[in-house]
C-alpha positions as CSV (number, residue, x, y, z in Angstrom):
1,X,136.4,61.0,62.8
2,X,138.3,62.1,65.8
3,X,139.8,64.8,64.7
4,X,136.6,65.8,63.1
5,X,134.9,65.6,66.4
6,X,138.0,67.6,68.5
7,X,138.1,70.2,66.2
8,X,134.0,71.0,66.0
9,X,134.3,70.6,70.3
10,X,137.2,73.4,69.8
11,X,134.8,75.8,67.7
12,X,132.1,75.2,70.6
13,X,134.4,76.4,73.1
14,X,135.9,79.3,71.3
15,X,132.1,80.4,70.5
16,X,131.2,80.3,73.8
17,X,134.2,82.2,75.2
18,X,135.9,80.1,77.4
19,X,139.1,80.2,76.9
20,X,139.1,83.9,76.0
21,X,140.7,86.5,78.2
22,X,138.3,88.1,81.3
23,X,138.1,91.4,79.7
24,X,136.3,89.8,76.8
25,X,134.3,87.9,78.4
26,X,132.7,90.9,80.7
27,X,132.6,93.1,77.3
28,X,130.0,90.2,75.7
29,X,128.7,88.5,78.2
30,X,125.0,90.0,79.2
31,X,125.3,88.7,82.9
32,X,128.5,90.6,83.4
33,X,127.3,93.4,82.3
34,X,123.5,93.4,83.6
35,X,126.3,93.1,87.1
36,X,127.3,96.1,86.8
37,X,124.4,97.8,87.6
38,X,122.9,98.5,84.3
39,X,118.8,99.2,84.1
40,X,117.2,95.5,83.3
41,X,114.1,96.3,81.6
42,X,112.0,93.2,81.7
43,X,111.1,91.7,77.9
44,X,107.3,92.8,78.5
45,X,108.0,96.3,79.0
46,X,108.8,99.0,77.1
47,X,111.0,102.2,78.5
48,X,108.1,103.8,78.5
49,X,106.0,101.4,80.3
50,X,104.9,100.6,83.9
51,X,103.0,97.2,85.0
52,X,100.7,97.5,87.6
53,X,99.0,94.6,89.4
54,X,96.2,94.3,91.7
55,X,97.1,92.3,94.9
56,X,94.1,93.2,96.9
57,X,92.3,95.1,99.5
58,X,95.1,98.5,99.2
59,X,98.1,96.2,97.5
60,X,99.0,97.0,94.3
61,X,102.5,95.7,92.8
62,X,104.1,97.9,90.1
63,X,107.0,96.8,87.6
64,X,108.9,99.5,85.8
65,X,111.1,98.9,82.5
66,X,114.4,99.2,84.7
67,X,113.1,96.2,86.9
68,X,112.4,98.1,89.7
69,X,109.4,96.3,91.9
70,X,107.5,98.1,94.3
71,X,104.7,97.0,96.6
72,X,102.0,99.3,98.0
73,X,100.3,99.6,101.8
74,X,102.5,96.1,102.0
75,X,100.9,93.8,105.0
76,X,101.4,90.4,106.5
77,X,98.0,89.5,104.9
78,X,98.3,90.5,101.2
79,X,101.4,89.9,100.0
80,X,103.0,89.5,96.3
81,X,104.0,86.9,95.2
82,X,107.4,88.1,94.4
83,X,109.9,89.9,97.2
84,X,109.4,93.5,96.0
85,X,112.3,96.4,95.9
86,X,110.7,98.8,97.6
87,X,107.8,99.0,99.5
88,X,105.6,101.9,101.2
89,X,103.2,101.5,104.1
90,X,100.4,103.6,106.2
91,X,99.7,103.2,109.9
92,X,96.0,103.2,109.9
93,X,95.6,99.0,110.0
94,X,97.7,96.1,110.2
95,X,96.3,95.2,106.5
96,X,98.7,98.2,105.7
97,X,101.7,97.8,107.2
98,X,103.8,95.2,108.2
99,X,106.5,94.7,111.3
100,X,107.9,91.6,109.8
101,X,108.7,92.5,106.4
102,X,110.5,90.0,103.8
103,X,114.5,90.4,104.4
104,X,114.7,90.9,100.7
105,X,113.6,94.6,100.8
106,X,115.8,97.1,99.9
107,X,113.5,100.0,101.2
108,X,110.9,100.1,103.4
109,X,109.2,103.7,103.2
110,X,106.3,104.4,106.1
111,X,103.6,106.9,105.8
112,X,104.0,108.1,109.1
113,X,107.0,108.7,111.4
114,X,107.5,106.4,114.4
115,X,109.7,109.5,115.8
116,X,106.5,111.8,115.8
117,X,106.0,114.7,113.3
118,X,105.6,114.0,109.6
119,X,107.2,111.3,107.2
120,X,109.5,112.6,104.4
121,X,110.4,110.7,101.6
122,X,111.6,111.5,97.7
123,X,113.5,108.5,97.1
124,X,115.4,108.3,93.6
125,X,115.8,104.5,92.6
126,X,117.0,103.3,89.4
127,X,113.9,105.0,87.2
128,X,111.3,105.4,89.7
129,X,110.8,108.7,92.0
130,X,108.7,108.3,95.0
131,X,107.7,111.1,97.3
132,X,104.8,111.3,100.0
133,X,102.5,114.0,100.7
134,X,100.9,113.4,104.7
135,X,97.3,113.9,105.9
136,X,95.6,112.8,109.2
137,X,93.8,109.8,110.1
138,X,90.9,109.3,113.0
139,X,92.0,106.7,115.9
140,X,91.1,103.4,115.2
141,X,88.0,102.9,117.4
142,X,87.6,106.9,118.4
143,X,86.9,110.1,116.9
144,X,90.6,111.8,117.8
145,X,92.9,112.8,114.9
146,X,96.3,111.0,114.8
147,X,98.2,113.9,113.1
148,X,100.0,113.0,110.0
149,X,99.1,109.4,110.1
150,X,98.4,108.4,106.5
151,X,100.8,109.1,103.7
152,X,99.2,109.9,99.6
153,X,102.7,107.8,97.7
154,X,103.3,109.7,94.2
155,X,105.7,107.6,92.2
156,X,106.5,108.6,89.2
157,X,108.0,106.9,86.3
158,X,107.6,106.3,82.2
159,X,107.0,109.9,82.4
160,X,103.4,109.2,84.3
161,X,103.1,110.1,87.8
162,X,100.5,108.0,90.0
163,X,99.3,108.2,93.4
164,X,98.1,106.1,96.1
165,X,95.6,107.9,98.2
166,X,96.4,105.6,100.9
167,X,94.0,105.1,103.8
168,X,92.8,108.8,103.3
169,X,90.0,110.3,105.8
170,X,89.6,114.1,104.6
171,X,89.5,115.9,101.5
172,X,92.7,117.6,100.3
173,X,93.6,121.3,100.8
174,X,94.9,123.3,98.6
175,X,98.3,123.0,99.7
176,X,98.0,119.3,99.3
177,X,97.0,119.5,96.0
178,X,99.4,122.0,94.8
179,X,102.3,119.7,96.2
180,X,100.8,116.7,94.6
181,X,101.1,118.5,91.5
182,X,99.5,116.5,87.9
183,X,98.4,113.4,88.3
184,X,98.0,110.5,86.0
185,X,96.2,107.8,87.1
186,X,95.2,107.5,90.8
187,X,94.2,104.5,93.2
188,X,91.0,105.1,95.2
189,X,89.9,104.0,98.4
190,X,86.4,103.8,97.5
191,X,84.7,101.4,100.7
192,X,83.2,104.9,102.4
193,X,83.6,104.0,105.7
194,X,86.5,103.3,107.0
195,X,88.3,105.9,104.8
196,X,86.7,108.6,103.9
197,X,82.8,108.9,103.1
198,X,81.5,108.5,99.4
199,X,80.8,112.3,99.0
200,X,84.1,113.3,100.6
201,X,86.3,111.0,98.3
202,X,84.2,112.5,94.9
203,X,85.6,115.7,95.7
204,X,88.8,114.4,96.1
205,X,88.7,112.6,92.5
206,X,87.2,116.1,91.2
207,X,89.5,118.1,92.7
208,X,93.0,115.7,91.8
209,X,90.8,115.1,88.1
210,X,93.3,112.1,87.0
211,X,92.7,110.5,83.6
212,X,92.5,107.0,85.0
213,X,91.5,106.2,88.3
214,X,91.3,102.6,89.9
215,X,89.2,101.6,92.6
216,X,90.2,99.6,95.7
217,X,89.7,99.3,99.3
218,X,86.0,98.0,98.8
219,X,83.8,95.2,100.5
220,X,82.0,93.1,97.9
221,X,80.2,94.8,95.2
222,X,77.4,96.6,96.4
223,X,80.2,98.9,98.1
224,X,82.3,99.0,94.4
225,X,79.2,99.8,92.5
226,X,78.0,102.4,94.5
227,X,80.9,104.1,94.2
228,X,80.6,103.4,90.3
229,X,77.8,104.7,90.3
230,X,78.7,108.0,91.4
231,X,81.7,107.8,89.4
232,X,79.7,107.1,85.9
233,X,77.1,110.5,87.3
234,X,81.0,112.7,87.3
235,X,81.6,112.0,83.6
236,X,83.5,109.0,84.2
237,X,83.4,106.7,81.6
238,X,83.4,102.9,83.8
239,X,85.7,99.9,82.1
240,X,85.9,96.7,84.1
241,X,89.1,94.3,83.4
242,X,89.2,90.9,83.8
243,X,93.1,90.8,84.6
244,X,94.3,92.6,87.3
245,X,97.4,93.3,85.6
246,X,98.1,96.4,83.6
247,X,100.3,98.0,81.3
248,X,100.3,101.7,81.2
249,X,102.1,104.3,79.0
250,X,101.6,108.1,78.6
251,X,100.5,107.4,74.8
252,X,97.9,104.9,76.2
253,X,96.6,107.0,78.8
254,X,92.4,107.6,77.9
255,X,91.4,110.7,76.3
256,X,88.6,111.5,79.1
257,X,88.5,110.7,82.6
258,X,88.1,106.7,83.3
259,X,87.5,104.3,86.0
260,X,89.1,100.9,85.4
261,X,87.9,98.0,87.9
262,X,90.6,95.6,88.5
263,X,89.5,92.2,89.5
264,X,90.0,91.7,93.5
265,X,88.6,93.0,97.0
């Protein structure tokens, strides 16, 4: 009986490696090997998948198949619950930036430069891209133009390339749409006040055109459906979710313009 039980605990411990030599053990073990830098890609997703998350007011939390997290317009009043990777901020309010962000970040990218003149980022991380395109913003308060205030984010990923318009307060030129190049699906500041006005922001959905564009930066629902409402007069067919998590792929993108209402404020 013994010798029945010390030879089934010796089979236990050669199956689970531990007395095999370190090379082996790194070659089979998934932990090594996810230590060594290797993408991660999260059960849920496919490669050629992103999650996206609705935190509220301009958050949005997004989850790419290499693991990579990143937080948008990141605040000390709407947070994730998770530390994200990577997070990008605009100046505008304090619900869009933060000066006490989680020690936890890896990168901290601002719409605006501190130094004076305009932010520059195109970050490469793992399988995300993430470059900014800058536009102006009004003083808080006052009519005055603070130049290059507000950053639009483009990250692109899963071969789908989405933008956050950020706390935008003029249409786009030309210039800014030619450097935004195609976009995918597009997250929309749609209060009309505090950004830009209802008529300005359905040029800028005409003119960018995405397939999919999400609302956020509204005030209740009278201030959401109004800006459905012009939405749904555009051609936009209107689909409201009652998750505000998403998974979105190229193949799954909809075959005519949509607007997809993510439960939150």
């Amino acid at each position: 009986m013994i010798r029945t039980l010390v030879t089934a605990l010796m089979a236990l411990v050669a199956l689970a490696g531990w007395g095999a030599p370190a090379f082996a053990a790194e070659e089979s073990c998934p932990g090594l090997v996810a230590r060594r830098s290797l993408p991660i890609i999260p059960a849920s997703l496919a490669a050629d998948q992103i999650e996206l998350t609705y935190i509220g007011h301009s958050t949005f939390l997004f989850e790419t198949a290499g693991g990579t997290r990143i937080a948008t317009d990141y605040n000390d009043y709407v947070r994730p619950s998770v530390t994200p990777d990577i997070v990008t901020m605009n100046r505008a309010h304090s619900t869009h930036y933060s000066n006490n962000p989680e020690p936890g970040i890896r990168q901290i990218l601002r719409g605006w430069n501190p130094a004076g003149g305009p932010a520059c980022h195109d970050v490469q991380t793992a399988d995300v891209r993430i470059r900014n395109i800058v536009t102006n913003i009004r003083q808080w308060g006052g009519d005055a133009t603070i130049p290059d205030g507000n950053s639009i984010f483009v990250f692109e990923t899963a071969d789908l390339c989405i933008a956050h318009l950020g706390h935008l307060h003029h249409t786009l030129t030309p210039e800014h749409l030619k450097q935004l190049g195609r976009i995918d699906v597009l997250l929309v500041p749609v209060d009309g006040s505090y950004t830009l006005d209802l008529d300005g922001m359905m040029e800028v959905l005409a003119s960018i055109n995405p397939r999919l564009a999400i609302p956020m930066h509204f005030f209740g629902p009278s201030t959401l459906n109004r800006f459905l409402a012009r939405a749904e007069g555009q051609g936009f067919t209107v689909e409201r979710r009652t998750s505000p998590t998403l998974t979105l792929s190229r193949a799954t993108l909809p075959g005519t313009p949509r607007v997809m209402v993510l439960p939150g404020h």
